[in-house]
N, C-alpha and C positions, 0 to 999 in steps of 0.2 A: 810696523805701522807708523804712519806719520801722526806727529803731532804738535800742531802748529801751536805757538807761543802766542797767545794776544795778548796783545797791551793792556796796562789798566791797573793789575792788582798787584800792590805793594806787598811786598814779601817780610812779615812779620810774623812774632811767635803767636797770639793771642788775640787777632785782629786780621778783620780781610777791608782792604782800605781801596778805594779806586779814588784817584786824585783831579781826572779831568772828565769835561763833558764828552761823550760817545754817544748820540742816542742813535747810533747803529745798533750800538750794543747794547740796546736796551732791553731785550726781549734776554737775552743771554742774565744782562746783572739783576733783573725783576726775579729768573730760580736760584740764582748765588747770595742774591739778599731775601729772600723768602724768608718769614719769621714764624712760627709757628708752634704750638705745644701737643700735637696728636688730636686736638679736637677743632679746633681753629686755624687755617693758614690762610697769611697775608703775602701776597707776590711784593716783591720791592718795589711796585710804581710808584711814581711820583705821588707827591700830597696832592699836588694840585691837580690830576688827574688826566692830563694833556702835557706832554708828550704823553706816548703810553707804547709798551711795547705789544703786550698779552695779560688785559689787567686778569686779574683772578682772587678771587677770596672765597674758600671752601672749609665749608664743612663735612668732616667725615662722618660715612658710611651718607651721604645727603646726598643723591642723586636721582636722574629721570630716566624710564625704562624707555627702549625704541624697539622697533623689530629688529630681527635680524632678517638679512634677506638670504633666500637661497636658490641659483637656480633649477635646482632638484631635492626636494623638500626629501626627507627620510627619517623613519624612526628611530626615537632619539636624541633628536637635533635642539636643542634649545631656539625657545623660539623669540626671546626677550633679549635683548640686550642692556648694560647699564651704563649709564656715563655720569661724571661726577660735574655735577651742576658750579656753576659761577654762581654763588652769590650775592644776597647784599653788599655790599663797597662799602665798608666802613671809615675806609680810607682817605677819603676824597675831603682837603680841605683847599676851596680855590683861594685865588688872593689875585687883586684888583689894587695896583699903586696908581694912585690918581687917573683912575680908569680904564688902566690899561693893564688887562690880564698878564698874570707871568705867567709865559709860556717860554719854556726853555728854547723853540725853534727860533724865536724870535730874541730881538736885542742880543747882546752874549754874556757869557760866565764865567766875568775872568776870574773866578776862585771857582771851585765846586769839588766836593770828596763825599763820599759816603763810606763810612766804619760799621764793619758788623762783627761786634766786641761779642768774642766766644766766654767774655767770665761777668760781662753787665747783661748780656740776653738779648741788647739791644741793637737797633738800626737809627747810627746818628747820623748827621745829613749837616752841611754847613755851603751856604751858594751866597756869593754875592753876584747880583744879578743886576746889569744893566738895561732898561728902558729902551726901543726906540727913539723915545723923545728925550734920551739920555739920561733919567731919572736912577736912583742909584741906594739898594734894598740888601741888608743879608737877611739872609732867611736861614734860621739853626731849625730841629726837629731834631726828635729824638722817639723813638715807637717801642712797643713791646705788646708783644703777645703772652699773658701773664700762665706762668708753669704753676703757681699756687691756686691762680682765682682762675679758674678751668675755661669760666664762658667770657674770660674778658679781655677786651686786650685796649693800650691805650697809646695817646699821642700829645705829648708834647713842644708844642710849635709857636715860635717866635719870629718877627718880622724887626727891624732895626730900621729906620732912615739914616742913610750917611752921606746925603747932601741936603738939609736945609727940612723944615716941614713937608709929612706928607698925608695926604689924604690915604687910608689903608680898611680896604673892606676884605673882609674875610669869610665864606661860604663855607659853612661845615655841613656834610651834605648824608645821607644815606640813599645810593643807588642802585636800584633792581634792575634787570634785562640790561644790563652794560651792550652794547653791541660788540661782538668779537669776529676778528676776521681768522678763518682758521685755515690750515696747509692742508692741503687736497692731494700731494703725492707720495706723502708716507703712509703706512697701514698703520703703521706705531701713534698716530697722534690720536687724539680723543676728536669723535664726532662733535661736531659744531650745531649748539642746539640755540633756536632762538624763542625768546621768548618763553623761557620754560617757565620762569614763575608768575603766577596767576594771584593779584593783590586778595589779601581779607581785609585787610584795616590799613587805615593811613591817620596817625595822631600827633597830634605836637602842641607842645604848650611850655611855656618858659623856655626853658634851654633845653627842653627834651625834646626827644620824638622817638617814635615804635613806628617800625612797617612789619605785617605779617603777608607770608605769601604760601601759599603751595604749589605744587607740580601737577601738571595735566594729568599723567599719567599713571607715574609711583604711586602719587596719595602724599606724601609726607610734607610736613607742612611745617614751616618755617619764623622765628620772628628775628629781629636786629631793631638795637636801642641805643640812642645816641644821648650822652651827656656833657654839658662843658662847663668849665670855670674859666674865666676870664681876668687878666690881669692888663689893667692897663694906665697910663699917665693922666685919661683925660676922660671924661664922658662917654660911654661908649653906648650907640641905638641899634636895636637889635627886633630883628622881625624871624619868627617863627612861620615857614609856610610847609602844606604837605599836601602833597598827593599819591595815587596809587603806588607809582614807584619813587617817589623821591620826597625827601624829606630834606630841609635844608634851612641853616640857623645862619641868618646875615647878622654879622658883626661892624659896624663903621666906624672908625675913632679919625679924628686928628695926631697926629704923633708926631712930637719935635725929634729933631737930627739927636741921637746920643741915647734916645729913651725907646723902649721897644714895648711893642704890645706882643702881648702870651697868652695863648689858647691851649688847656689842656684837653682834651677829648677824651670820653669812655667810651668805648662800645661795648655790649653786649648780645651773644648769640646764642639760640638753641632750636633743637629742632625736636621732632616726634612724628611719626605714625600712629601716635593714638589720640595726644593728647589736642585738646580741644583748644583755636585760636586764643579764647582768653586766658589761660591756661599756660602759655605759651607768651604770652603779655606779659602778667604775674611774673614768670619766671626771670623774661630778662629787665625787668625792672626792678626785679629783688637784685638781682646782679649787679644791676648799674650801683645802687645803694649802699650794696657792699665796697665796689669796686671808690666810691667818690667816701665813705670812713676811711678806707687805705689812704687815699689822697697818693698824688703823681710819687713822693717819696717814699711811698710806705712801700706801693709796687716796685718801685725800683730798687727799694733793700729788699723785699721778698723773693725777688728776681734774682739778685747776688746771691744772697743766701742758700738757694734752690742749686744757683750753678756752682758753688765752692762745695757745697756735701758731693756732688755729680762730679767733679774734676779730682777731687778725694781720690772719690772709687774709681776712678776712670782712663786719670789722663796717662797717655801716651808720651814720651820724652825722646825725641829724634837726635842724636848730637852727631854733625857733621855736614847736615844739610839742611836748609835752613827753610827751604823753598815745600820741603817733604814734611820738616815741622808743623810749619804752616796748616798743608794741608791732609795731615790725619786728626790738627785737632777740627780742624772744617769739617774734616769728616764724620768725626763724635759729635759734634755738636748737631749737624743739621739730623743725623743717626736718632738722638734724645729727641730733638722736636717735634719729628716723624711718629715715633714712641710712647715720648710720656706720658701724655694723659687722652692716648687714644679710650680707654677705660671700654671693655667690650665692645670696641669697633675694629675692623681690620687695619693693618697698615699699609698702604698703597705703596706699588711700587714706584712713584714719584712723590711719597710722603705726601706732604697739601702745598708743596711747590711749583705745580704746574698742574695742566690737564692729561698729561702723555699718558697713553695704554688706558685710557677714558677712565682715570682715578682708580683703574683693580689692583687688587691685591692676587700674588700667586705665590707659586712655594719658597720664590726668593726668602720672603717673611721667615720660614720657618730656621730654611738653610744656609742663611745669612746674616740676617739681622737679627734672629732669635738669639742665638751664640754668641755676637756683642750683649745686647742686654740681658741675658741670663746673668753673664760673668759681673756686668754691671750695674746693671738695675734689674733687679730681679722682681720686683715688684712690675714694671715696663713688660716684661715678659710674659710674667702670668697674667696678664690682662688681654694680652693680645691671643693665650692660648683660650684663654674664655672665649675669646670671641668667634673662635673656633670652635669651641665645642655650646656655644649659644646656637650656632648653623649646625649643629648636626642632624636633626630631625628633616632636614632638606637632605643633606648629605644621604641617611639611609635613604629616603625617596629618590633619590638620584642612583644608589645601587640597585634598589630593587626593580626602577625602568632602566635598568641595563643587565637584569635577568643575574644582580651578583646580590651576598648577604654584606651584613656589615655595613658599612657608611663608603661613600663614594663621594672625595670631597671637591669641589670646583676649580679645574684648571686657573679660571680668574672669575673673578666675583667684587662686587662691593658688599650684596648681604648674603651673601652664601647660596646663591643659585648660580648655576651654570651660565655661562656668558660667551662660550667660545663656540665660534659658528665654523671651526675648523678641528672635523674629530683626528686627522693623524697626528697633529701638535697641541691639542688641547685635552680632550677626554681619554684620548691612548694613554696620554702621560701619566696614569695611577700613582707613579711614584711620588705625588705629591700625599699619598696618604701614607706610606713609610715618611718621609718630611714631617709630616704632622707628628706619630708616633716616636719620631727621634729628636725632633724636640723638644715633647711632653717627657720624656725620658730620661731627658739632658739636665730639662730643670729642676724635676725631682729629686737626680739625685746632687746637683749641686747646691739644693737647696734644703732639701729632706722638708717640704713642705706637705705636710702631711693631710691639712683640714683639703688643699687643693686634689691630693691625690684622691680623697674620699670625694670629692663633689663633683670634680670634673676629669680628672686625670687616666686613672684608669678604666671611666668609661672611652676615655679616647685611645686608651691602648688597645681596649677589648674590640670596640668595631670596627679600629685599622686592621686588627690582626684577624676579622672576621671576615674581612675583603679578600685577606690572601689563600685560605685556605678555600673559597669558591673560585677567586680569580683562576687561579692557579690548578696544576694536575698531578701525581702520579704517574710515570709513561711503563713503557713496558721491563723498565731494570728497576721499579720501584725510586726512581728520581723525579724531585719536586722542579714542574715545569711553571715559568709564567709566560704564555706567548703572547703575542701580537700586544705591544703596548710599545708606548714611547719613552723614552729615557732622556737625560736633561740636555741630550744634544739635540735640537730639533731639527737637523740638517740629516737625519736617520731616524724613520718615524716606522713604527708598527713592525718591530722586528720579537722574536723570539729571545728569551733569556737573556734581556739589557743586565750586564753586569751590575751597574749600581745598584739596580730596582729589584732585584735577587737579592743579593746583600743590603740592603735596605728591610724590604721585607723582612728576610731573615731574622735582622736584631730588631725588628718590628715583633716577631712570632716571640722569641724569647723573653724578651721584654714584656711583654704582655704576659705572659705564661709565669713569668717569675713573679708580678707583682700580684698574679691573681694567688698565687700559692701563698703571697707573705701574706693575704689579707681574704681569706675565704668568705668571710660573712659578705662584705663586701663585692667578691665575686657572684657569690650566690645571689646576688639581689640582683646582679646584671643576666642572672641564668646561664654562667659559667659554671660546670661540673669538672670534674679531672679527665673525664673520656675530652672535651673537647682541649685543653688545656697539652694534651698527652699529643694531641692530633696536631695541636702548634707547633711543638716542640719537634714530632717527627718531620713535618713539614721542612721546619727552617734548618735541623739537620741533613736535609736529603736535597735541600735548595741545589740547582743545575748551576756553578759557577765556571763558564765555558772558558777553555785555553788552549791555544795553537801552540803542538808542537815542534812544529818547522818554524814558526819564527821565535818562539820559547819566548810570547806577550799573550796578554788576555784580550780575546778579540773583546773588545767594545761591547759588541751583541753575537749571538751565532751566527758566525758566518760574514762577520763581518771584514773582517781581513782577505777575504775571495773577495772582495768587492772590487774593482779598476780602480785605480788611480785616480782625485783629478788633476787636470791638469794646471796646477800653478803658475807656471814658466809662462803658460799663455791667457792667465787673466790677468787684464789691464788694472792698474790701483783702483781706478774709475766702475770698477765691475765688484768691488764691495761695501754695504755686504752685499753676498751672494743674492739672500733672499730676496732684494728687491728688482735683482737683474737676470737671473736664472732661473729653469721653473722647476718646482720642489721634487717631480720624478726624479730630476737629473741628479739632483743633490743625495737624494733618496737612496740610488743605486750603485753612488760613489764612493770613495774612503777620504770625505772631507771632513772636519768637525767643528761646527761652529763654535761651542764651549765644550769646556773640559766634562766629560762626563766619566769614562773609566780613571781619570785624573783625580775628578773627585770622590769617587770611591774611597779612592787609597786616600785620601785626606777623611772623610768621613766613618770611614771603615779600615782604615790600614792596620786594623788590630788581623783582618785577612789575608794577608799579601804580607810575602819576605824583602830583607830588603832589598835582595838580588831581583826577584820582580821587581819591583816599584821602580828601580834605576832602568831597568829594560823598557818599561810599561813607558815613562816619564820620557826617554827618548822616540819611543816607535810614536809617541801622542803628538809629542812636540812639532813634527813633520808632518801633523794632517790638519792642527788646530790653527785656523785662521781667525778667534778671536771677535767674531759679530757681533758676539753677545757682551755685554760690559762684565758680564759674573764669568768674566774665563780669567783675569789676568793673577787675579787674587790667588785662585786656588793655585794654577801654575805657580806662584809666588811661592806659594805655603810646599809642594812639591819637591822644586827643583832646590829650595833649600834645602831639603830631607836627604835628596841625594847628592848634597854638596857642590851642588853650581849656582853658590851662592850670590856671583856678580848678575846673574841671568835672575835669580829669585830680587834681586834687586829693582833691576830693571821694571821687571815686572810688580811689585808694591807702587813704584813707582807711577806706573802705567795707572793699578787701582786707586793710590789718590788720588790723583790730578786729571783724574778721567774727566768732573766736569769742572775744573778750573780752567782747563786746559782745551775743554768741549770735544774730547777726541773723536766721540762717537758723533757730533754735530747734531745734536738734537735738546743741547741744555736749555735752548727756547721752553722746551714741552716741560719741561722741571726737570730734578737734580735725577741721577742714580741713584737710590735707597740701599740697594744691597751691593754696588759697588763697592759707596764709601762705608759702608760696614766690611767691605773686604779689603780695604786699606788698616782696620783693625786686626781681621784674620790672615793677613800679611806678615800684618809686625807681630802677633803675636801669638797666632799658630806656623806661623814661618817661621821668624829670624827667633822667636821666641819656644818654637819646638814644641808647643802645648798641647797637650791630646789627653782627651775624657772619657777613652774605649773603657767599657764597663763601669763607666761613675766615677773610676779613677782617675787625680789628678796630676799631670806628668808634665814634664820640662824637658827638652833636648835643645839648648840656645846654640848658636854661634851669629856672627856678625860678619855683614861684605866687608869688603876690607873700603871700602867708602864710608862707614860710618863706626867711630871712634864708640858709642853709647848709643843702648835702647833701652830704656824704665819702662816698667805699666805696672798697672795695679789691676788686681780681682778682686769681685769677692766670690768668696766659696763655702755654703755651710756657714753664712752667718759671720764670718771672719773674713778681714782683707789683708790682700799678700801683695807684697809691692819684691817687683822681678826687675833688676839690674843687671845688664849686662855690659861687660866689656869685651873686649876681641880675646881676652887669655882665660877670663874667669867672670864668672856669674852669682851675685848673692841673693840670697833670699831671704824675705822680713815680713814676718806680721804685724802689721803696725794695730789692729782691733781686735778680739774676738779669740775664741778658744784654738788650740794648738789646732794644725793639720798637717796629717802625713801627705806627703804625696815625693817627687821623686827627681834624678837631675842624671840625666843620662843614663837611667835603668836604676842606678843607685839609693835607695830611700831614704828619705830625710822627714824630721818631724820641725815643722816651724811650731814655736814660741815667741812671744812677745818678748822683746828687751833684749833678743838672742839671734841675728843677722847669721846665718850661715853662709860660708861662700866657697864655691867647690870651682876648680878648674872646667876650661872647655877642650872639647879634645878637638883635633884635628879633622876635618869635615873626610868624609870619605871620597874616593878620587874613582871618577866615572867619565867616562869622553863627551866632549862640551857636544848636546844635540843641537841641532839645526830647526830652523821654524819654515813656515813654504814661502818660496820666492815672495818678498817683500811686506811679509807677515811678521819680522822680526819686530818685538819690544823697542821704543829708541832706547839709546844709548843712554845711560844716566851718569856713566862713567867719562872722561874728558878720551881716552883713548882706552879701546878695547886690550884686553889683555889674556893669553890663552890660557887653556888647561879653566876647570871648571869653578 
């Protein structure tokens, strides 16, 4: 795949810096500087809210329902759609130098950089901006969307004259129905809604103001509250005006050459479906209160503070490349913001950095982003599995109008109802309820959180595991069948026994079966008996896991490997991806694979498969997988390290950092990849770092590309953090918190202690013939000249 270089971002350890004006690229650096804490996301537009790429400010799970259309209505079909609504504009501070708006298009800039500092939280901004009429302003800012104070986020903004007095007005503004122009030729972007929010109240008095709004449609109903302090040399007059949608606080000063006026801004947001507009008033006004006792420093060491315990537990250490440094902790970090204080809301696959995929959440969450913040923020985790099991009483409703027991959970959803108006690639895909189950599974046992198992956990083991044994059959040699469902390639949809979605299930049945055995009381209340428990377990032992023995690989799905060819050789670069150039029978009935699906088995499940499979499987994969999906490069990563081609497992970490640094997939206008850059984690550290959690158990097999000299990280596991170093001959291991854990370094068991660094050698990667990917599908190169042998 090609992957073009844009200009712009300074390539450092701890900081994503853009040095000059672009506002081509504006739309791209509005999801790269997106700030956000899981309940609040601010897009990186400008203050002054002109130029603008795709402003956006969201709140999660806050959106407006549409129909969906269909031109053949069928039982079944959801009929609502959701899209994640634009918000209030918290953002918007103008600025008027002796009358004459700054607007970046006009006059020019001969300084301008924007810093978005991964260990301050923040987005500092520094322009010196010249006038038409030659007039001459820097203007500093500095923002944050606060990780401690949930509803608030704020802004720091300062104006200098640096030729002579200047006349400086200042607009600090809150506005609803932003107008947005949206792309009309992708299916992937979010519907363009106007007008959604409908005013309750428009207030302002002193330096305040509240607007509340709700939606046509949803019902849910919204407030945003605006507060400022003001610093400045000289007399400042100031007018409070408000209407339905806007709210705005003029500031006027005189300002000598040397001396600068300073506006701090508060904002605060919250939303409900129940609660009542005053109510909702209250709320973000007690917020704002809290947020101006902080005062601008208090957030910004609370800020620091938040992110040095999180880079503790977290950080990732790259030594050799400096560009890949960069961007895994990019990765972590926009990963956390996405995460932290979603608190029983979903996590959208665009996090609240753009509109793309109309703000839904799908099983990436589970199978990608769950797995970083399990190991990292475990608290981030369990918040997000609540909010999956908060939807589950939809979930059962959504099995039982699909004629199955158990809970049936939502291809994509904002609050847990069905949203996909295409059944071969959305509701065929059950495996999102093994996803569910094997991440409730994962976090249990890395965290042995017991109050969560009893309240929500293994109710979500029980009614995943309650979908498989209706889903699913018995055939006539007494073997566990699941047919016609879709599996996580969506370029092969409603086929029979999808290898992952068997094995999936499977450790779905067991898992369940086991937890309800450790805790019967608790079973019993769910109306689990040992007949049905018995019925699991037979099930997931007799699961149909299908393999060809003329090619000696695991077809994909049954029958999948009789499928033609396609033909590579003859699609042009310009012809991906597939899905928006070719129509999905064809894809359907061919042996092409958009992401890694029997790839990811053997990462998520390779406790099933030898290694002699896996090297087999990982080449016959690598010749069909062209890679559409942004969730393919990572897992290939995590793979082809396993069987030792490790320059190729390179490439491809590579591929999943810089996926939207890089915008490879050309869609980082719509916001960032969420579970890519969590698969720039599961790269480096179920790849290069060998880590596997089959049975709850904690395991290590490192080695390193010969491009990179070091790779650190840290977990935590059970209450304890382990910090993993590796070099190219040898690897050590150290607790730096918390009680001993066993776990293991190339099959070998080992018990970490604190004060007691173990370090064991790395063996020699195993030696398998370098595969091939399809005509001009290949990862780039990250290496300066390829080199052979794996």
């Amino acid at each position: 795949m090609t992957t073009p270089r844009l200009p712009g971002y300074e390539v450092a350890p701890w900081e994503l810096r853009w040095r000059w004006l672009d506002l081509d690229a504006l739309r791209r650096t509005e999801s790269t500087f997106a700030l956000s804490n899981g309940h609040i996301g601010f897009r990186g537009s400008f203050e002054e809210g002109e130029p603008r790429g795709l402003p956006g400010t969201y709140l999660n799970g806050f959106y407006e329902r549409r129909p969906l259309p269909y031109a053949e209505a069928g039982y079944g079909y959801p009929e609502d759609g959701q899209t994640v609504v634009n918000v209030t504009d918290g953002k918007i501070i103008r600025l008027l130098v002796e009358d004459e708006p700054v607007d970046m298009r006009y006059g020019s800039a001969p300084h301008h950089e924007r810093v978005l500092d991964f260990r301050s939280g923040t987005l500092r901004r520094n322009t010196e901006w010249v006038s038409p009429t030659g007039r001459r302003v820097r203007i500093t800012s500095e923002r944050l969307v606060s990780f401690t104070q949930r509803a608030i986020a704020a802004i720091h903004y300062e104006v200098e004259p640096l030729d002579g007095q200047a006349q400086l007005v200042v607009q600090s503004e809150l506005l609803a129905n932003e107008p947005i122009d949206g792309d009309v030729d992708d299916p992937r972007v979010a519907a363009v809604l106007k007008g959604a929010l409908v005013s309750d109240f428009a207030v302002g008095e002193g330096s305040r103001a509240v607007l509340g709004h709700h939606t046509r449609r949803s019902g849910l109903r919204m407030a945003a509250a605006m507060d400022h302090e003001v610093d400045a040399p000289a007399e400042v007059s100031t007018e409070n005006w408000t209407e339905g949608d806007l709210a705005r606080l003029t500031l006027a000063a005189e300002v000598p050459q040397g001396r600068k006026l300073a506006l701090t801004k508060y904002v605060a947001y919250g939303w409900s479906s129940q609660r009542s507009p005053q109510a909702l008033r209250a709320q973000v006004e007690a917020a704002l209160a809290g947020a101006r006792q902080s005062g601008w420093q208090g957030l910004l060491d609370e800020q620091r503070a938040y992110l040095d315990d999180f880079w503790e537990a977290a950080d990732v250490e790259v030594d050799g490349d400096a560009e890949l440094q960069q961007a895994v902790r990019f990765a972590l970090f926009h990963v956390l913001q996405a995460g932290a204080r979603g608190e029983t809301r979903a996590i959208p696959a665009k996090g609240l950095t753009g509109p793309g995929y109309d703000g839904h959440a799908f099983w990436d969450t589970e199978s990608f982003v769950l797995p970083l913040l399990t190991y990292t923020l475990p608290d981030a985790a369990r918040n997000a599995l609540q909010w999956r099991h908060s939807t589950l009483d939809k979930a059962r409703t959504r099995a039982a109008q699909l004629g199955q027991s158990g809970a049936a959970f939502p291809w994509r959803s904002i609050d847990g109802d069905e949203c996909s108006g295409y059944w071969p690639a959305g509701t065929a895909a059950f495996h999102i309820n093994a996803d569910v189950a094997d991440a409730t599974a994962r976090y249990l046992a890395a965290t042995g959180d017991g109050d969560f198992e009893a309240s929500a956990g293994l109710e979500l083991l029980v009614e995943t595991a309650r979908l498989w044994t209706s889903l699913g059959h018995h055939d006539a040699h007494g073997r566990f069948r699941i047919d016609g469902v879709t599996g996580p390639d969506e370029y092969t949809a409603v086929v029979d026994n999808n290898v992952y979605t068997n094995l999936m299930a499977q450790r779905n049945l067991h898992e369940a079966a086991s937890h309800c055995e450790l805790h019967p009381e608790l079973a019993s209340a769910l109306g689990v008996d040992e007949e049905e428990t018995a019925r699991w377990r037979d099930a997931a032992d007799r699961v149909v896991v299908p393999y060809d023995e003329a090619l000696d690989v695991h077809p994909q799905s049954e029958g999948f490997t009789k499928h033609a060819h396609w033909d590579f050789a003859n699609t042009p670069p310009e012809g991906y991806p597939l899905l928006l150039h070719y129509p999905y029978f064809d894809l359907y009935r061919k042996q092409v694979v958009k992401q890694a699906d029997l790839v990811l088995a053997m990462w998520l499940r390779g406790d099933a498969f030898t290694p002699e499979e896996k090297a087999r499987n990982v080449a016959y994969y690598e010749a069909l997988t062209v890679r559409d999906s942004s969730l393919s490069s990572s897992v290939q990563a995590v793979l082809t390290a396993e069987v030792g081609h490790l320059e190729l497992a390179y490439d491809y970490f590579a591929e999943a950092a810089l996926a939207d640094l890089h915008d490879i997939y050309q869609n980082v206008r719509q916001g960032l990849h969420i579970a890519a850059l969590a698969g720039a984690w599961i790269a480096a550290v179920a790849g290069f770092g060998g880590m596997r959690d089959h049975g709850g158990e904690l395991s290590f097999a490192p080695r390193l590309p010969p491009e990179l000299s070091r790779i650190s990280f840290r977990l935590c596991f059970a209450g304890s953090r382990i910090c993993v170093t590796i070099h190219r001959d040898e690897a050590t291991y150290a607790l730096s918190h918390g009680e001993p854990v066993r776990t293991s370094h190339h099959g070998r068991p080992i018990l970490l202690t604190q004060g007691q660094p173990i370090t064991m050698p790395v063996p020699r990667p195993p030696e398998n013939p370098l595969p091939r990917q399809p005509a001009g599908r290949a990862p780039t190169r990250r290496r300066l000249q390829p080199t052979p042998g794996g």
